[in-house]
N, CA, C and O atoms as a GROMACS GRO file, in nm:
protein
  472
    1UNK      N    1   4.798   9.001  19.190
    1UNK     CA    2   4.789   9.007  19.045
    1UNK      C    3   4.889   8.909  18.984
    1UNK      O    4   5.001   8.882  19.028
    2UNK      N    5   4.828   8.862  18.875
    2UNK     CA    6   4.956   8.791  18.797
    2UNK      C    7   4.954   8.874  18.664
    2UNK      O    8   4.869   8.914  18.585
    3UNK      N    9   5.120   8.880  18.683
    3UNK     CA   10   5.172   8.972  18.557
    3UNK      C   11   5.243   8.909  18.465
    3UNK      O   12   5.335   8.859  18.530
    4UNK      N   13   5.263   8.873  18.322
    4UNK     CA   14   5.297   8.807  18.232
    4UNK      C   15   5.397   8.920  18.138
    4UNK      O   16   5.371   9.035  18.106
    5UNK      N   17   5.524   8.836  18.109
    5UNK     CA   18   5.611   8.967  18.060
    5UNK      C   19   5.665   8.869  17.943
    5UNK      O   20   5.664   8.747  17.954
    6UNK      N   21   5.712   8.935  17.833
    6UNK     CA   22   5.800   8.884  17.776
    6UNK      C   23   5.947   8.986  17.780
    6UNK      O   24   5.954   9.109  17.784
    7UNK      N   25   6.073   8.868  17.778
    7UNK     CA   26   6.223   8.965  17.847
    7UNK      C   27   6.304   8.912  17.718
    7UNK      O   28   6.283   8.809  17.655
    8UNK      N   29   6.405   9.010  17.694
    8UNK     CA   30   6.441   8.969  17.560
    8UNK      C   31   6.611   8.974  17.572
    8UNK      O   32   6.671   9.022  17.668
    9UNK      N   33   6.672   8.915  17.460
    9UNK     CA   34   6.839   8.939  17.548
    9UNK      C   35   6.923   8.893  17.346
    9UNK      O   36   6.883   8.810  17.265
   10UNK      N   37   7.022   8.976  17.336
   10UNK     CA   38   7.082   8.931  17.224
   10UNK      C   39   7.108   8.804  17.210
   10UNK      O   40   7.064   8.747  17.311
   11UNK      N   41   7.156   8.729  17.140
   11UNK     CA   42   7.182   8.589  17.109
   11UNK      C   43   7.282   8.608  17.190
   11UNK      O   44   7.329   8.720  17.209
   12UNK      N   45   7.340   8.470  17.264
   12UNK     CA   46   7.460   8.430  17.316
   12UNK      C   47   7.574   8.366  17.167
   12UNK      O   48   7.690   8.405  17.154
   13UNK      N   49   7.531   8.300  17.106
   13UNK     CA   50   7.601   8.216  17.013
   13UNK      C   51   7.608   8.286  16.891
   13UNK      O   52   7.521   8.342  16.825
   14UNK      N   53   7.758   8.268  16.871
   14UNK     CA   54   7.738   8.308  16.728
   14UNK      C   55   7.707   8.243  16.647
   14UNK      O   56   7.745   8.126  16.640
   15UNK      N   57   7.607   8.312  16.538
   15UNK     CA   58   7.558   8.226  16.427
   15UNK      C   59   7.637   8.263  16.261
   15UNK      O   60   7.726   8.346  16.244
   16UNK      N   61   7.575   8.178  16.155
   16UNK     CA   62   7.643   8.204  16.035
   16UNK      C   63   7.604   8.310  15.968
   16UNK      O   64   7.682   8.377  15.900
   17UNK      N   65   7.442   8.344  15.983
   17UNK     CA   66   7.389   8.481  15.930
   17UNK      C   67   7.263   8.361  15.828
   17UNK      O   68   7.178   8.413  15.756
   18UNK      N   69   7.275   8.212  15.840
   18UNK     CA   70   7.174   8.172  15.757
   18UNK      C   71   7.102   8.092  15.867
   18UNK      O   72   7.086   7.970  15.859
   19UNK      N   73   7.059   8.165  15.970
   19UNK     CA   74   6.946   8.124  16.054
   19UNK      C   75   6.838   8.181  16.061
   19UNK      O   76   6.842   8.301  16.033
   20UNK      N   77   6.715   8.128  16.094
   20UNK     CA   78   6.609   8.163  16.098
   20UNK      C   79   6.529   8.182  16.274
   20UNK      O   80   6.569   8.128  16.377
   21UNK      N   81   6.449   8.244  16.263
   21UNK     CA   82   6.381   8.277  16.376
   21UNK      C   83   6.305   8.149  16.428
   21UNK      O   84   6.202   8.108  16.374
   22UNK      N   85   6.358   8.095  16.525
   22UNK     CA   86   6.259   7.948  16.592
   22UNK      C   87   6.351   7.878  16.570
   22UNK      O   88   6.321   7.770  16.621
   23UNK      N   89   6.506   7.864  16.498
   23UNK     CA   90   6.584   7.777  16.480
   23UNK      C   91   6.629   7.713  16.621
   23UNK      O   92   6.618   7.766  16.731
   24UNK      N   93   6.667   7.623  16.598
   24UNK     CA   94   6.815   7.555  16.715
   24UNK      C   95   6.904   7.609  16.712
   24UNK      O   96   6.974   7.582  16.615
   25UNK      N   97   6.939   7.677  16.775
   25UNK     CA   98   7.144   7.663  16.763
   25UNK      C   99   7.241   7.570  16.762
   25UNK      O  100   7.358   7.594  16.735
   26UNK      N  101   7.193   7.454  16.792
   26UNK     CA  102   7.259   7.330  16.740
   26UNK      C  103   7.171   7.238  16.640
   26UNK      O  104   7.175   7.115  16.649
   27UNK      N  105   7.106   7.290  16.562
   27UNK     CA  106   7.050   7.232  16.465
   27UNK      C  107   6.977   7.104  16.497
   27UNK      O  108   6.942   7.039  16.398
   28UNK      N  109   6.947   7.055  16.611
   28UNK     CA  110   6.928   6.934  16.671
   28UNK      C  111   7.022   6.826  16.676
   28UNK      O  112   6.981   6.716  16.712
   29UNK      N  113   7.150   6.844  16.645
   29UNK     CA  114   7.268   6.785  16.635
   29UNK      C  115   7.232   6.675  16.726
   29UNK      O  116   7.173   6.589  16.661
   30UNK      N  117   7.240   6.654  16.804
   30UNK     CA  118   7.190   6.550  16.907
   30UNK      C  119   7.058   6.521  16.952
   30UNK      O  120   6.984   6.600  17.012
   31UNK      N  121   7.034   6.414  16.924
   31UNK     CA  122   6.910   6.400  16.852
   31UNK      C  123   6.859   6.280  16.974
   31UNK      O  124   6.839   6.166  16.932
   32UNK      N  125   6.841   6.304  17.097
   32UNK     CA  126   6.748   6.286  17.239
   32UNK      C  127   6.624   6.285  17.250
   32UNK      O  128   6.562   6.391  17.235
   33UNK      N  129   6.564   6.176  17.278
   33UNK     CA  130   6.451   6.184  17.410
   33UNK      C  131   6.495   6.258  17.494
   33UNK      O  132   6.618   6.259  17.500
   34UNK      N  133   6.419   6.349  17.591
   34UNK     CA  134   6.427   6.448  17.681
   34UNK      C  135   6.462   6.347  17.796
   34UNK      O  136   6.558   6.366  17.872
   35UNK      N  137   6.376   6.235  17.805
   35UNK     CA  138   6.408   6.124  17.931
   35UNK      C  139   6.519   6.038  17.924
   35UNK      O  140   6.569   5.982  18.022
   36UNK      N  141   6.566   6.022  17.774
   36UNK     CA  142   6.696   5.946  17.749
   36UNK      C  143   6.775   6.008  17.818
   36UNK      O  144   6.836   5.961  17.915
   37UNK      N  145   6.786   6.157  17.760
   37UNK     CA  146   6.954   6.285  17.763
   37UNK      C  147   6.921   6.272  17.917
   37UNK      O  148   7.000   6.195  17.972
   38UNK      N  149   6.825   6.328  18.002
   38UNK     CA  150   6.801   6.412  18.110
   38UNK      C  151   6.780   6.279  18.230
   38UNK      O  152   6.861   6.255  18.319
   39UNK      N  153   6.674   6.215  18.210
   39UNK     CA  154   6.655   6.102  18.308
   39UNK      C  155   6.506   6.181  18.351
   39UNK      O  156   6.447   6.131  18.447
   40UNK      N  157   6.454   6.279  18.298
   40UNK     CA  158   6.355   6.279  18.348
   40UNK      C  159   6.258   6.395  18.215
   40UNK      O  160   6.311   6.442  18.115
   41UNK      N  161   6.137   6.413  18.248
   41UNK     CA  162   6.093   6.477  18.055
   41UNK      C  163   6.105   6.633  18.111
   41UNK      O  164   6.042   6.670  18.210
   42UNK      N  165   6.181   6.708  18.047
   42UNK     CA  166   6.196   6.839  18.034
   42UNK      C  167   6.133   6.910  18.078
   42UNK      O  168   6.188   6.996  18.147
   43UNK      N  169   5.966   6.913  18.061
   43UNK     CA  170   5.829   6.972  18.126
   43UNK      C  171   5.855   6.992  18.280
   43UNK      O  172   5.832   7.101  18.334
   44UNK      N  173   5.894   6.904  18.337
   44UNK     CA  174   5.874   6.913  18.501
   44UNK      C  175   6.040   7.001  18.558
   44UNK      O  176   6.070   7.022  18.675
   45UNK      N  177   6.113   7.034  18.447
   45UNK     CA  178   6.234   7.105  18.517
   45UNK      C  179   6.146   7.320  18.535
   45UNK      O  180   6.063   7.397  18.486
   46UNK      N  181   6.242   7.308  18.631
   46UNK     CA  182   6.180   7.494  18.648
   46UNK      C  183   6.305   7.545  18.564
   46UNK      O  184   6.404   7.590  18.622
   47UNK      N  185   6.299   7.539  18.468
   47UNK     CA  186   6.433   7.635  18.378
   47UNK      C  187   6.395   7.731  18.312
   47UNK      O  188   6.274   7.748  18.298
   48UNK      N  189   6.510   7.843  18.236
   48UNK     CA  190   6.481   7.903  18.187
   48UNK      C  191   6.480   7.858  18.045
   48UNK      O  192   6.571   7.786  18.003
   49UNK      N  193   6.354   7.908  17.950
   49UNK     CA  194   6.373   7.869  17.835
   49UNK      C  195   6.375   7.953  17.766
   49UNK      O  196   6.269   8.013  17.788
   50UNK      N  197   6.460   8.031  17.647
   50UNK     CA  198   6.484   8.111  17.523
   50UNK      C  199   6.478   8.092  17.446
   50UNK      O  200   6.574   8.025  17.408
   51UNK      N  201   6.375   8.122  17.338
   51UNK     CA  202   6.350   8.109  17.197
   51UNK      C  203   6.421   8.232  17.141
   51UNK      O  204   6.452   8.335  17.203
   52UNK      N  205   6.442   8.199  16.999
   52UNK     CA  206   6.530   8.279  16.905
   52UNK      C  207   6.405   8.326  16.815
   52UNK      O  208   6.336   8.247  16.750
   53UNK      N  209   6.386   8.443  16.818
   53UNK     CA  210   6.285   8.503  16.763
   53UNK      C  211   6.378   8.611  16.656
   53UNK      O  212   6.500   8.627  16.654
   54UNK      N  213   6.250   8.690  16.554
   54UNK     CA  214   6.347   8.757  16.476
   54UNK      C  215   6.277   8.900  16.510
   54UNK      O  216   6.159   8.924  16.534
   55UNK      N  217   6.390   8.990  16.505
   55UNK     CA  218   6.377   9.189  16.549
   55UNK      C  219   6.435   9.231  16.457
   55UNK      O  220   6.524   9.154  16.421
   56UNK      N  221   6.423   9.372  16.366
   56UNK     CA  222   6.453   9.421  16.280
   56UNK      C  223   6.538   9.280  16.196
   56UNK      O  224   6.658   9.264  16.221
   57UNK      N  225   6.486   9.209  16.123
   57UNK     CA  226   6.555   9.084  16.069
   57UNK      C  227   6.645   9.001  16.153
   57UNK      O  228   6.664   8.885  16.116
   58UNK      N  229   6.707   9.048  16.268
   58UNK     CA  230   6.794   8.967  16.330
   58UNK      C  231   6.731   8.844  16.447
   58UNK      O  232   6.612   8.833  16.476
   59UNK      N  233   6.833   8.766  16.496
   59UNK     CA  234   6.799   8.663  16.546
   59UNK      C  235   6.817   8.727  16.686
   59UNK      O  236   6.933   8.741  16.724
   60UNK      N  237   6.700   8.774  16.784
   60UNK     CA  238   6.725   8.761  16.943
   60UNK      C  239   6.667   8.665  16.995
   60UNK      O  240   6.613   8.576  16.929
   61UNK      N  241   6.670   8.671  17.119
   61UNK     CA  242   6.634   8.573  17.242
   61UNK      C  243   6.493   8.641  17.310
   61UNK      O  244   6.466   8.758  17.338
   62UNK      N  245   6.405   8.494  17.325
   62UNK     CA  246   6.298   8.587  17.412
   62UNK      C  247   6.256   8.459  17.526
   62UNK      O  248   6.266   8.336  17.528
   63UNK      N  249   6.211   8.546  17.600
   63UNK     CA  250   6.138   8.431  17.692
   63UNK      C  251   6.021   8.483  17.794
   63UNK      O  252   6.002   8.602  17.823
   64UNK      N  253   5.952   8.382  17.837
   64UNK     CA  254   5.844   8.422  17.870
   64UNK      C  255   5.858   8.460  18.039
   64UNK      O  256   5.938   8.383  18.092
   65UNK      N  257   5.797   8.566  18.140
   65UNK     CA  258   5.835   8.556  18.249
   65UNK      C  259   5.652   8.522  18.313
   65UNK      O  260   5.556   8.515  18.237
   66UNK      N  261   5.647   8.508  18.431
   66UNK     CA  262   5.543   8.494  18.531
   66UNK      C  263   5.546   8.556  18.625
   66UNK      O  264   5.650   8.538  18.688
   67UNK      N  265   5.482   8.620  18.667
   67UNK     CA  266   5.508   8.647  18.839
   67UNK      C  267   5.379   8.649  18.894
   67UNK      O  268   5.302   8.732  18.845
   68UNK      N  269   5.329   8.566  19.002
   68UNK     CA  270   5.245   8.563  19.041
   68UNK      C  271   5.259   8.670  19.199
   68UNK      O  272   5.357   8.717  19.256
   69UNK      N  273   5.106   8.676  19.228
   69UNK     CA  274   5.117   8.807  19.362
   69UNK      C  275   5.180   8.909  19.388
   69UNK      O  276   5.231   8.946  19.494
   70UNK      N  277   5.176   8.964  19.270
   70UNK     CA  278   5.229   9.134  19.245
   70UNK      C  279   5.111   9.220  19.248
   70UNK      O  280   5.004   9.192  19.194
   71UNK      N  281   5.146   9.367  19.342
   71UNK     CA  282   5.074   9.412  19.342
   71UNK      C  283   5.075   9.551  19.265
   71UNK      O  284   4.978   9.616  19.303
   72UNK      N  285   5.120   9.592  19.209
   72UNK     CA  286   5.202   9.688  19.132
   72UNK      C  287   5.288   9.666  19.026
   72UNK      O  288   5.366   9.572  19.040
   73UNK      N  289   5.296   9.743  18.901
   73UNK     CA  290   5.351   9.728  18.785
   73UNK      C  291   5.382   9.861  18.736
   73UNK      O  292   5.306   9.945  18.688
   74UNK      N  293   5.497   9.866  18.756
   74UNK     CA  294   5.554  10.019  18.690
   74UNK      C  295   5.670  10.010  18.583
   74UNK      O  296   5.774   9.945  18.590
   75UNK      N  297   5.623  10.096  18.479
   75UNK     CA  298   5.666  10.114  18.361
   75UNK      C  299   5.747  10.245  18.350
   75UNK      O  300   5.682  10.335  18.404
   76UNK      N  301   5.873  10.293  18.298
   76UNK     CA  302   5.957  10.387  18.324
   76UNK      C  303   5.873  10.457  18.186
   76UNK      O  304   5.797  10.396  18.110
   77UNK      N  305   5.913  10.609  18.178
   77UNK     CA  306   5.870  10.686  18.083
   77UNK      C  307   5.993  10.683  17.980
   77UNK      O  308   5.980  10.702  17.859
   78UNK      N  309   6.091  10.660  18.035
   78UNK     CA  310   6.220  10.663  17.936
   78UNK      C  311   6.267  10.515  17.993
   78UNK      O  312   6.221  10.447  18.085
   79UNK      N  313   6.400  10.486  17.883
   79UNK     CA  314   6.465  10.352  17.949
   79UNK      C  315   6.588  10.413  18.073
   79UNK      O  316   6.643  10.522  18.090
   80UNK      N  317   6.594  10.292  18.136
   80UNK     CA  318   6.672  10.341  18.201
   80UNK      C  319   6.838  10.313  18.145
   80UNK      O  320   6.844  10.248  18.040
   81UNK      N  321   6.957  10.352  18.199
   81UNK     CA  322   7.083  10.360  18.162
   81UNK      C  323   7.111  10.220  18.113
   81UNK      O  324   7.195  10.206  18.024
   82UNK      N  325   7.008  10.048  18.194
   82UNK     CA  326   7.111   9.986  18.161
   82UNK      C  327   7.007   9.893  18.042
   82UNK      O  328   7.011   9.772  18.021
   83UNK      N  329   6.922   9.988  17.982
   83UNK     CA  330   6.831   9.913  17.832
   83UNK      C  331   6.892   9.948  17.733
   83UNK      O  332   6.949  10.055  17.712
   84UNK      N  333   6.875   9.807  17.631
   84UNK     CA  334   6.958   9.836  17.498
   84UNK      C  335   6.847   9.864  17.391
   84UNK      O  336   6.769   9.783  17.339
   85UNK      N  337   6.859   9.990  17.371
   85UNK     CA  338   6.788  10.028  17.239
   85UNK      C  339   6.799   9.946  17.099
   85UNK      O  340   6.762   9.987  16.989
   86UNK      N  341   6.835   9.870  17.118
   86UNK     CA  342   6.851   9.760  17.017
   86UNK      C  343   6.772   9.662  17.038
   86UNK      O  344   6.773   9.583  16.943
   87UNK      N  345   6.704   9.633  17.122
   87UNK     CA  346   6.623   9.530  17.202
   87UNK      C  347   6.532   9.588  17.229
   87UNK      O  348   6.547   9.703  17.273
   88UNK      N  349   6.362   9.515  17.206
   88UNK     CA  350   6.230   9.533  17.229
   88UNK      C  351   6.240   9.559  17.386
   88UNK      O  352   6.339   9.517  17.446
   89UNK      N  353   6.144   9.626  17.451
   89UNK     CA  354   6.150   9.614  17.579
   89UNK      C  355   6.212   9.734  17.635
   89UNK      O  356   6.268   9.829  17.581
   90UNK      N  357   6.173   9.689  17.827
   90UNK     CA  358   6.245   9.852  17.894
   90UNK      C  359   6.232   9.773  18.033
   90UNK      O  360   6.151   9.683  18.055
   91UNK      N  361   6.305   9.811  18.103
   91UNK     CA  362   6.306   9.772  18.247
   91UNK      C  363   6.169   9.825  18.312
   91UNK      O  364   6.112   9.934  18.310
   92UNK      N  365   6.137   9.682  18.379
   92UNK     CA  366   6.021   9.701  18.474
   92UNK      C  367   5.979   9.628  18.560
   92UNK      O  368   5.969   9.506  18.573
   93UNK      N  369   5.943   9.750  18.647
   93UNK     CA  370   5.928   9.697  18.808
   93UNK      C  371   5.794   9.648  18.856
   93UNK      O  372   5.687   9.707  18.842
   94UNK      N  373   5.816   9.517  18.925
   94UNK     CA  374   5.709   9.426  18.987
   94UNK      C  375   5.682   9.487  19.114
   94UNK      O  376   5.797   9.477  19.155
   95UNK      N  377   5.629   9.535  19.197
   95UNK     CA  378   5.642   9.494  19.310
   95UNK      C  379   5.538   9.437  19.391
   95UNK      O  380   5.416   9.445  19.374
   96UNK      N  381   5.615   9.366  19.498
   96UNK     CA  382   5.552   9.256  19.538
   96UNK      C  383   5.462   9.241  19.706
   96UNK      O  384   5.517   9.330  19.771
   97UNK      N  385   5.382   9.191  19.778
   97UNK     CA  386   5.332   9.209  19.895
   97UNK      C  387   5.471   9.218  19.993
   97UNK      O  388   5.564   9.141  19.966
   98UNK      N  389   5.481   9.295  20.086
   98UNK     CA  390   5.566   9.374  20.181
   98UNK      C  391   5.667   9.464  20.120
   98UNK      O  392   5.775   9.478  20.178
   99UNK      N  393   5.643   9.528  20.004
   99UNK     CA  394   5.663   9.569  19.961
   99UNK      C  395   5.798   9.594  19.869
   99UNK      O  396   5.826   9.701  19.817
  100UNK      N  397   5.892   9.448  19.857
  100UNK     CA  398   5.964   9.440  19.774
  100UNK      C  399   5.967   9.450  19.654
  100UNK      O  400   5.874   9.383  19.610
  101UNK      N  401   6.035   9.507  19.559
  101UNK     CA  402   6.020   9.510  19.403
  101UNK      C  403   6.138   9.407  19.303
  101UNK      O  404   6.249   9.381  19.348
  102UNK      N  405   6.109   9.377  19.218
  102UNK     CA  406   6.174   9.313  19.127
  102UNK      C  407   6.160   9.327  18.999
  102UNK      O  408   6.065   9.303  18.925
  103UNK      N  409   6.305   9.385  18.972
  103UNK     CA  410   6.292   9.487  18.821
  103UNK      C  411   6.336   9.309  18.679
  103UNK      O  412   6.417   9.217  18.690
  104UNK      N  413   6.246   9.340  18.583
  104UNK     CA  414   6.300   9.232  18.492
  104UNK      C  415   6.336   9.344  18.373
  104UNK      O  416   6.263   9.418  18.309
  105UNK      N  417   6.458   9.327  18.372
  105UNK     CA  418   6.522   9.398  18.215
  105UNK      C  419   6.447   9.380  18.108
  105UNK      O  420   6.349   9.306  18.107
  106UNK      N  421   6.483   9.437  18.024
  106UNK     CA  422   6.453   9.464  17.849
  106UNK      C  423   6.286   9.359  17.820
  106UNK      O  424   6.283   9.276  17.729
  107UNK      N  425   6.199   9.375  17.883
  107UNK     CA  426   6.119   9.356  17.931
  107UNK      C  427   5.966   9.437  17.849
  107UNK      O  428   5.959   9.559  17.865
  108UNK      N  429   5.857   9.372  17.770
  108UNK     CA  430   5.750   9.431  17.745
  108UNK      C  431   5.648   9.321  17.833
  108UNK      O  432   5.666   9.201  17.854
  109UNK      N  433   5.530   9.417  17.876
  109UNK     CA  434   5.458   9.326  17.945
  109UNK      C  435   5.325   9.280  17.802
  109UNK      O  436   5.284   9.326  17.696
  110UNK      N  437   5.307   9.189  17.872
  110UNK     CA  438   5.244   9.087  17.778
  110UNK      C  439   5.050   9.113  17.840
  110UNK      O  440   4.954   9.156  17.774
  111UNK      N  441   5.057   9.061  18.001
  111UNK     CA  442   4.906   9.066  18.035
  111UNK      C  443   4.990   9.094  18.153
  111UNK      O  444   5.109   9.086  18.186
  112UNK      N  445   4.816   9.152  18.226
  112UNK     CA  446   4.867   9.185  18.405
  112UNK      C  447   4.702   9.139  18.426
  112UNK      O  448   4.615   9.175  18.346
  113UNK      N  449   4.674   9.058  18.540
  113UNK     CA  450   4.550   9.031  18.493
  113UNK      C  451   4.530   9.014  18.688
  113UNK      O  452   4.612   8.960  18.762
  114UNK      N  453   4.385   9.083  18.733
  114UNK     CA  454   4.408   9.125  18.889
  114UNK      C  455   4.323   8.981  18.924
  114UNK      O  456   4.216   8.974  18.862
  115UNK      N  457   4.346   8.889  18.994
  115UNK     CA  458   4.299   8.739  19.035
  115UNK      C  459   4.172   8.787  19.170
  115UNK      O  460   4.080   8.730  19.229
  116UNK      N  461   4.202   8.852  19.169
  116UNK     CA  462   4.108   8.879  19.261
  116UNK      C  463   4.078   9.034  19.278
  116UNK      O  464   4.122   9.112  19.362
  117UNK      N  465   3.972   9.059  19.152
  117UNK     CA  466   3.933   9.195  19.130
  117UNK      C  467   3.791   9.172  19.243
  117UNK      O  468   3.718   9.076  19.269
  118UNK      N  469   3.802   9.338  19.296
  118UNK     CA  470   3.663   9.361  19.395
  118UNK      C  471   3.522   9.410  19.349
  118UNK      O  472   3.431   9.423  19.431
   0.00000   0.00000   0.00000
């Protein structure tokens, strides 16, 4: 199965309180080609990327996750000890062929979609 999550996390940076949701945090201050700054175009790096989205008016962090060849998706009935009720989302567990699991925090799933239904 491939399972599609979105994971969410407070801002790292402090802001002034006159930002908006989708902003920069450096306002584009530096103002790069991706191939100038980097030496190579941004698209082909495996990074993580965080958009600043807005929750009860405030500015959080979201990003998109993937996991491909999961066979299982479990959702807790409550959060567990280490979810912030302040944040969309709840810890949840992937697990994967031989039966390893991999929990992604503060976490709503987006799609789970079975690639090879019978």
């Amino acid at each position: 199965m491939l399972v599609h999550l979105h994971q969410y996390q407070e801002e790292a940076a402090d802001f002034d309180g006159n930002r908006t949701a989708g902003e920069s945090q450096t306002e584009d201050a530096v103002d790069h080609d991706d191939e100038d700054y980097f030496g190579a175009d941004v698209d082909d790096f495996d990074a993580e990327t965080w958009e600043t989205v807005e929750h009860d008016g405030d500015p959080i962090q979201r990003r998109s996750v993937s996991i491909d060849e999961a066979t299982a998706v479990s959702v807790p009935q409550e959060p567990t000890d280490d979810d912030d009720p302040e944040l969309p989302g709840v810890t949840i567990q992937v697990r994967m062929a031989g039966g390893e699991a991999e929990y992604v925090p503060q976490s709503a799933i987006v799609e789970v979609q079975d690639e090879a239904p019978q």
